[in-house]
N, C-alpha and C positions, 0 to 999 in steps of 0.2 A: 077349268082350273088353269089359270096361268103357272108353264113353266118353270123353275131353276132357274136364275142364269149360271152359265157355266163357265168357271175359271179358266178350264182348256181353252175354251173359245174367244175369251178375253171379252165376257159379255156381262153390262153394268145397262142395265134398264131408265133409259131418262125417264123422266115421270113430271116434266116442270113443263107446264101450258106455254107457260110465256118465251122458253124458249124455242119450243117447236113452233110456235107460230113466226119467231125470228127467225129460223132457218126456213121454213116454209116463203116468208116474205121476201129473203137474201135470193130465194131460185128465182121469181119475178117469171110464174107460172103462167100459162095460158091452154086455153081450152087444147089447143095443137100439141101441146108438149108430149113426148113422151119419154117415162123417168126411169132410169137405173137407182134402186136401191140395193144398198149392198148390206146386207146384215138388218134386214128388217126387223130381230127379232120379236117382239110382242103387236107389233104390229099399230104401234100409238101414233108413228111419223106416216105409216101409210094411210091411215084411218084421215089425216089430215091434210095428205095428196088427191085420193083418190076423185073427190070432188072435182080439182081443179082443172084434171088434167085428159090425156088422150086415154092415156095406158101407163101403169107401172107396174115396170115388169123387177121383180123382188129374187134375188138372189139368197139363200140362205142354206148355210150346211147342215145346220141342226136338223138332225132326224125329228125329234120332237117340236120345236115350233113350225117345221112344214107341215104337221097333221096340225098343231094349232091355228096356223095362219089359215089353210085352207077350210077349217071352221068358221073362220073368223069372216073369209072374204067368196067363198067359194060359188056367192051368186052375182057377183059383184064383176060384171063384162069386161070391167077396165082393169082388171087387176090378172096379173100373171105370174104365176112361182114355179122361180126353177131349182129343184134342188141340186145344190153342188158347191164346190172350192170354188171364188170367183178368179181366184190366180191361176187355174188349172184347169180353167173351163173357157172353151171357143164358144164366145156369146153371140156371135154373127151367126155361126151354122147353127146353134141351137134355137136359136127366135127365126131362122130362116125355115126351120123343120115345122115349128108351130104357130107361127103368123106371117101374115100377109104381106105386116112390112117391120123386116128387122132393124130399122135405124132406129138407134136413142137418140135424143138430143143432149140431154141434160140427165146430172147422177146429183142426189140429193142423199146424203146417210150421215148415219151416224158410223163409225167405219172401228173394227176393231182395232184397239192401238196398236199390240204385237206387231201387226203387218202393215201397218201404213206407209213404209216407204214402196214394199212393193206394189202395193195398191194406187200408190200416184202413181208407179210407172206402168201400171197395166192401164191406166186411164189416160196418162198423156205421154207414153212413150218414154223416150228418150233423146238426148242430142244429138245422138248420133240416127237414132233411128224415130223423130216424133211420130207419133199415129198420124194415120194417113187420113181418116174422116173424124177427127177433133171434134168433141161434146162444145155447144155451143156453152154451156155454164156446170161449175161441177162446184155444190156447197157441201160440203164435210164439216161432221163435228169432230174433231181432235184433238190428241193430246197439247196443252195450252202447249209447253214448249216447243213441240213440232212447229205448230203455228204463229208462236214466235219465230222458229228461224226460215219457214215458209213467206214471210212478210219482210224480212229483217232487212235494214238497207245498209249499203256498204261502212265500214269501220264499225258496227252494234258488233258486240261480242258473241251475239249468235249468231250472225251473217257466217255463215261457212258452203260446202258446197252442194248441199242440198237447196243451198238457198240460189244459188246461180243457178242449178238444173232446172229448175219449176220455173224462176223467173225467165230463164231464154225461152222456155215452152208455152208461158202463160202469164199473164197480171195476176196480181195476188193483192185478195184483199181481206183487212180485218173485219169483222162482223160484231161478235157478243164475247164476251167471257164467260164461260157458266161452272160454277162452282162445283164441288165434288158432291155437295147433297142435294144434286140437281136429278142424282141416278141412286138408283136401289139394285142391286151394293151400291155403297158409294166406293168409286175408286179412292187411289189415295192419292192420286194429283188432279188437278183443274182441267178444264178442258179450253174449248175457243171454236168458234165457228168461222170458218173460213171460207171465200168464195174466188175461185180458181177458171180466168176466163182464157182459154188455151188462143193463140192468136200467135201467126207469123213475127218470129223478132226480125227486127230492119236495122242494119242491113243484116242477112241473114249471113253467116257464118261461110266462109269458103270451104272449110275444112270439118264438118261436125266431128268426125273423131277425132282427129287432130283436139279439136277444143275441148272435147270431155274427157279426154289424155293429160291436157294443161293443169283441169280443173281437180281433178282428179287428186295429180301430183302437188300440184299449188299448196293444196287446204293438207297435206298427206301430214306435215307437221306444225300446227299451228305456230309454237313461236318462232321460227325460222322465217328469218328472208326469203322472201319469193326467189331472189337469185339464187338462193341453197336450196329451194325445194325443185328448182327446176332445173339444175346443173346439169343432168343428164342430158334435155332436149337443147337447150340452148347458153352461149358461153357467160359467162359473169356478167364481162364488157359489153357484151352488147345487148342485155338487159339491160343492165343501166343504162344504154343510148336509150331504149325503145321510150322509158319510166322516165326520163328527162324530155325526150320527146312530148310526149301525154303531160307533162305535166303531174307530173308523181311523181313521189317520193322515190328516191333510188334504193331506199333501205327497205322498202314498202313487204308490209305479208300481205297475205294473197286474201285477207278482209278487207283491206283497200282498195280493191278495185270492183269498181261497178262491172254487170253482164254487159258494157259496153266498151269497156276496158280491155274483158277477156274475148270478148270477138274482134278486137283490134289487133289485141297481141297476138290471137290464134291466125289471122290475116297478115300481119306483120310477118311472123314464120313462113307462114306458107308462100307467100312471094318471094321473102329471098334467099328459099330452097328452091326456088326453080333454078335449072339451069340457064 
């Protein structure tokens, strides 16, 4: 008998063919792969990996669908469940305890909404600190808005600063739309599959904290001028020199500027605070 999902756990059961095989097709699998799923629960998206791939290795907290999954897949060589928090679990030392070789490549899920920010930063770091061994592809299904402003390009209304973060760390790209009666429950907003290819930005940043400080403070009040949301680091005037420089607006908010913008301006600082 298939499980509950469970409101605690922020769990809506996709049940649409056509979109798993879109998220399946967006990873561009191979026999070598091996997958991070995060939040398997009923076990529909892995049932539709497990063919493809080396190994996926399936994260999931529920006490109940780990005795379900492990029914489900328990002779099946390629499949591995680890029960646990995947934000509060060392996934290196725990695949290094019970397999041969702990390297993921790629993370394929449908990802509980609650925690999705922190779940992109467990997967691609941060700008100040990105992950040091970077998932070659990472496709999520998401809340649609997230993934609006995970794509959103500079001046869209949802360009803010989650959308700078992901994009210094990775390309972001749109996939499907899939509706709320795509899941049983159905939630009560839309979802979006998104595929997240983590890759060095150029030129990289001189200062990463300095820049996720900037970024931070930038977006801290949306209708404000970047020179009022940044007053504390640097002076009015010479904002506005930097933004006449660039070629921007001097009155500019901080949705005007492209990830290349702000690694200019975070380089711009940084040099002429050197002595």
């Amino acid at each position: 008998m298939i499980p509950k999902a469970r409101k605690q756990f922020g769990q809506h059961w996709l049940r649409s063919e056509t979109v798993l095989q879109r998220i399946v097709a967006a990873a561009a699998l191979s026999e070598h792969d091996r997958i991070l799923e995060i939040g398997p629960g009923t076990g529909l998206l892995t049932r539709q990996l497990l063919p493809l791939v080396q190994t996926v290795v399936a994260v999931e907290i529920d006490r109940d669908l780990c005795k379900f999954l492990r029914q489900q897949f328990s002779t099946n060589d390629r499949f591995v469940l680890i029960e646990g928090d995947i934000l509060s679990l060392d996934l290196a030392k725990r695949l290094s305890e019970i397999t041969a070789n702990p390297r993921l490549n790629k993370v394929v899920a449908n990802i509980p909404y609650n925690i999705t920010g922190p779940i992109l930063e467990k997967l691609l770091g941060t700008i100040a600190s990105p992950t040091p061994d970077p998932f070659d592809a990472i496709v999520l299904l998401v809340q649609k808005e997230v993934a609006e402003r995970l794509c959103a390009a500079p001046g869209s209304k949802v360009y803010g600063a989650l959308s700078v973060r992901v994009q210094y760390l990775a390309t972001c790209e749109w996939i499907c739309v899939v509706p709320a009666k795509a899941f049983h429950p159905a939630p009560k907003v839309d979802s979006a599959v998104v595929r997240l290819q983590p890759r060095p930005f150029h030129p990289a940043v001189l200062d990463p904290a300095q820049l996720a400080t900037l970024v931070k403070l930038g977006f801290a009040t949306r209708r404000k001028m970047l020179r009022n949301n940044l007053s504390s680091l640097v002076e009015r005037d010479r904002l506005t020199d930097f933004l006449e420089q660039h070629s921007l607006n001097p009155q500019a908010r901080a949705e005007e500027l492209g990830v290349a913008n702000w690694v200019a301006l975070s380089d711009w600082l940084t040099k002429t605070q050197q002595p």
